[in-house]
PyMOL commands that place a pseudoatom at each C-alpha (Angstrom):
pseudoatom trace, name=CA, resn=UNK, resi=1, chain=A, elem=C, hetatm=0, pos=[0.000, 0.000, 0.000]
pseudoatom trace, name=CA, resn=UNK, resi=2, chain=A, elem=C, hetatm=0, pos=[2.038, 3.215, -1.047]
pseudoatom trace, name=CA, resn=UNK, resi=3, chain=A, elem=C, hetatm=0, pos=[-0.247, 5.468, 1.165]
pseudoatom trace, name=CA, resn=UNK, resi=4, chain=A, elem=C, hetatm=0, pos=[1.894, 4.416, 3.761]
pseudoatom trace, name=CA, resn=UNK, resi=5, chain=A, elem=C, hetatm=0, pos=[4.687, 5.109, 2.830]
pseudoatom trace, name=CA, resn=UNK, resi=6, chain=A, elem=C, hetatm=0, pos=[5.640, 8.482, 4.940]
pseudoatom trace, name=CA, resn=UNK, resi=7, chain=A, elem=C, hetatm=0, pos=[8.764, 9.930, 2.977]
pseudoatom trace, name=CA, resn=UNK, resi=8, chain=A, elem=C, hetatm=0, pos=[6.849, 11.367, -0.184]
pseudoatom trace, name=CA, resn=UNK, resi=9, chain=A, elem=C, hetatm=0, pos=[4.119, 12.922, 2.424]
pseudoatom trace, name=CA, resn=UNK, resi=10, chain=A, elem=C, hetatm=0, pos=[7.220, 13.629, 4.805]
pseudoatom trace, name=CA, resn=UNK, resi=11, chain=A, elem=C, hetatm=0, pos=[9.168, 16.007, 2.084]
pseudoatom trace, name=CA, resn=UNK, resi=12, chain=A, elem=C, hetatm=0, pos=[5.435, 17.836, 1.013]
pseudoatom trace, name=CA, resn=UNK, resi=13, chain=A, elem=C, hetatm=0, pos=[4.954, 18.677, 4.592]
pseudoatom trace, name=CA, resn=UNK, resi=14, chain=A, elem=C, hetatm=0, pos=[8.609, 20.222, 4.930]
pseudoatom trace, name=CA, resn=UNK, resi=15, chain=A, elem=C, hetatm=0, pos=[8.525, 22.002, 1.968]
pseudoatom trace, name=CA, resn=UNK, resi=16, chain=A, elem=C, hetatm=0, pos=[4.928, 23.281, 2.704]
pseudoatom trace, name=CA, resn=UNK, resi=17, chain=A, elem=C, hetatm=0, pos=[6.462, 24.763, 5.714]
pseudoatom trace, name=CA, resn=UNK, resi=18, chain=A, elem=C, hetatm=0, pos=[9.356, 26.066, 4.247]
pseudoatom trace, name=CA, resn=UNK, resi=19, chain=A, elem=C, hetatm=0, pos=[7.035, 28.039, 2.092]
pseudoatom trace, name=CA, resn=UNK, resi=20, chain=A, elem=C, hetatm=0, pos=[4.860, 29.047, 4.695]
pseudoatom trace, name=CA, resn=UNK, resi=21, chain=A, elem=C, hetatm=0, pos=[7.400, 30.152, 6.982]
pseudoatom trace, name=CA, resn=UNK, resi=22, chain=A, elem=C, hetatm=0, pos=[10.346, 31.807, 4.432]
pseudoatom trace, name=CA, resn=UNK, resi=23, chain=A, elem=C, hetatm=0, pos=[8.169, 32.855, 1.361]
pseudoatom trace, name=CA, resn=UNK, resi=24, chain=A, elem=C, hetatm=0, pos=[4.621, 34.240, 2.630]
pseudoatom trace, name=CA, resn=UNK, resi=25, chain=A, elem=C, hetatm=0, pos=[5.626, 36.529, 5.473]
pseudoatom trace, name=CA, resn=UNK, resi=26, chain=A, elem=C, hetatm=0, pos=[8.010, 38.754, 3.790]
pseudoatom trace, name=CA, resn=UNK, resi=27, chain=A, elem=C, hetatm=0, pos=[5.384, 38.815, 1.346]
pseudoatom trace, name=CA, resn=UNK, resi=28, chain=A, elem=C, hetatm=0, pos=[2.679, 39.539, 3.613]
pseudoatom trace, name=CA, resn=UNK, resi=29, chain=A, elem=C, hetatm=0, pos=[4.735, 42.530, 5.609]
pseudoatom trace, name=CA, resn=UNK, resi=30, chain=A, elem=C, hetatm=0, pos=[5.516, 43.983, 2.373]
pseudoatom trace, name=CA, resn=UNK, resi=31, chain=A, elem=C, hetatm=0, pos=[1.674, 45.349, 2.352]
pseudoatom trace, name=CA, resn=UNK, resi=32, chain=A, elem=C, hetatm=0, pos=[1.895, 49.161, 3.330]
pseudoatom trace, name=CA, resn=UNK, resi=33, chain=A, elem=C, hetatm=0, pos=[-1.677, 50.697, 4.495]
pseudoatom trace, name=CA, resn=UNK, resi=34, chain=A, elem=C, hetatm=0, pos=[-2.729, 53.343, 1.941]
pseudoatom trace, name=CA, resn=UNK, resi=35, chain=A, elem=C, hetatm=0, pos=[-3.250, 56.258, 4.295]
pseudoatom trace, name=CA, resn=UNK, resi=36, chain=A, elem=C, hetatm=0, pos=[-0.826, 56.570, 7.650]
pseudoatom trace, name=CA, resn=UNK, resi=37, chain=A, elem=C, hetatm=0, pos=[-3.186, 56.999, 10.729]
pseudoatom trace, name=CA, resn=UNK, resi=38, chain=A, elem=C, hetatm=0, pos=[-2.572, 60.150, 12.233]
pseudoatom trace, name=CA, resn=UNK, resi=39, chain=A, elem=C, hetatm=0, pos=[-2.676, 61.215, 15.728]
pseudoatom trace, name=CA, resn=UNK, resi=40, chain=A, elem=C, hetatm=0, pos=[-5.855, 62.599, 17.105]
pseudoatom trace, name=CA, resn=UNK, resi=41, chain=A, elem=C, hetatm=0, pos=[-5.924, 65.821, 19.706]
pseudoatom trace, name=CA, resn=UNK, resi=42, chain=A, elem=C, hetatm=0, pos=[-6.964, 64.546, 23.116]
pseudoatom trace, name=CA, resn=UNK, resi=43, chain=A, elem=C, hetatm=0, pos=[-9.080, 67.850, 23.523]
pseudoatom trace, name=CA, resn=UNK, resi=44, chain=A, elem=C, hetatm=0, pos=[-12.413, 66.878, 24.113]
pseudoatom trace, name=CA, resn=UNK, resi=45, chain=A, elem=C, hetatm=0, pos=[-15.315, 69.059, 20.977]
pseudoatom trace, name=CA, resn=UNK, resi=46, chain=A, elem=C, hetatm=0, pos=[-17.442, 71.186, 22.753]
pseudoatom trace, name=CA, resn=UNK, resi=47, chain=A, elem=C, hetatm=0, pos=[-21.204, 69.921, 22.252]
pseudoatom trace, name=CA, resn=UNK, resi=48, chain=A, elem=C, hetatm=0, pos=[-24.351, 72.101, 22.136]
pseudoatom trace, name=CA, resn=UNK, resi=49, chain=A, elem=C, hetatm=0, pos=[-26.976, 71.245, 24.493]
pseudoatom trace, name=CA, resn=UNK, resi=50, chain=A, elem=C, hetatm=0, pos=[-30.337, 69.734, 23.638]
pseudoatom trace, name=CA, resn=UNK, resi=51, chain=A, elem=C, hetatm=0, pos=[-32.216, 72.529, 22.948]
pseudoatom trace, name=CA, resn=UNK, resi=52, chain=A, elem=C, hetatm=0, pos=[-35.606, 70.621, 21.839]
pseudoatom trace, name=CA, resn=UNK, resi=53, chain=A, elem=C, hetatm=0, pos=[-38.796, 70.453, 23.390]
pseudoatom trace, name=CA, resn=UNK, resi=54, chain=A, elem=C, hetatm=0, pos=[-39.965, 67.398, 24.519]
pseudoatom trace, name=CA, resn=UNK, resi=55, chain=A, elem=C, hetatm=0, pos=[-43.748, 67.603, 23.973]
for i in range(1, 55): cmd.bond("trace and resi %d" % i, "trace and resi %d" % (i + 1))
show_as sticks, trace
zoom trace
C-alpha cells in the first residue's frame, strides 16, 4: 500500500512549511496601508446642548 509510505508525504509537509514560513511573510509585511493613521488631539469638541422640546 504506497499510502503508507511516509517519505513522499514527509518532504510535502517540509517544503509546505518552508514556504509558509520563508516565502509568505516577507510577502505579507511587504503590504503598506494606503493612508498613515494620524494622531488625534486629546481635547475633548465642545457639544451644544439639547435645545428641543420634549412635547
Amino acid at each position: 500500500m504506497p499510502q503508507l509510505n511516509p517519505t513522499p508525504w514527509f518532504a510535502i509537509l517540509v517544503f509546505s512549511w518552508l514556504v509558509f514560513l520563508a516565502v509568505l511573510p516577507p510577502k505579507v509585511l511587504a503590504h503598506t496601508f494606503p493612508n498613515e493613521p494620524t494622531l488625534q488631539s486629546t481635547d475633548k469638541p465642545k457639544t451644544d446642548p439639547w435645545t428641543w422640546p420634549w412635547h
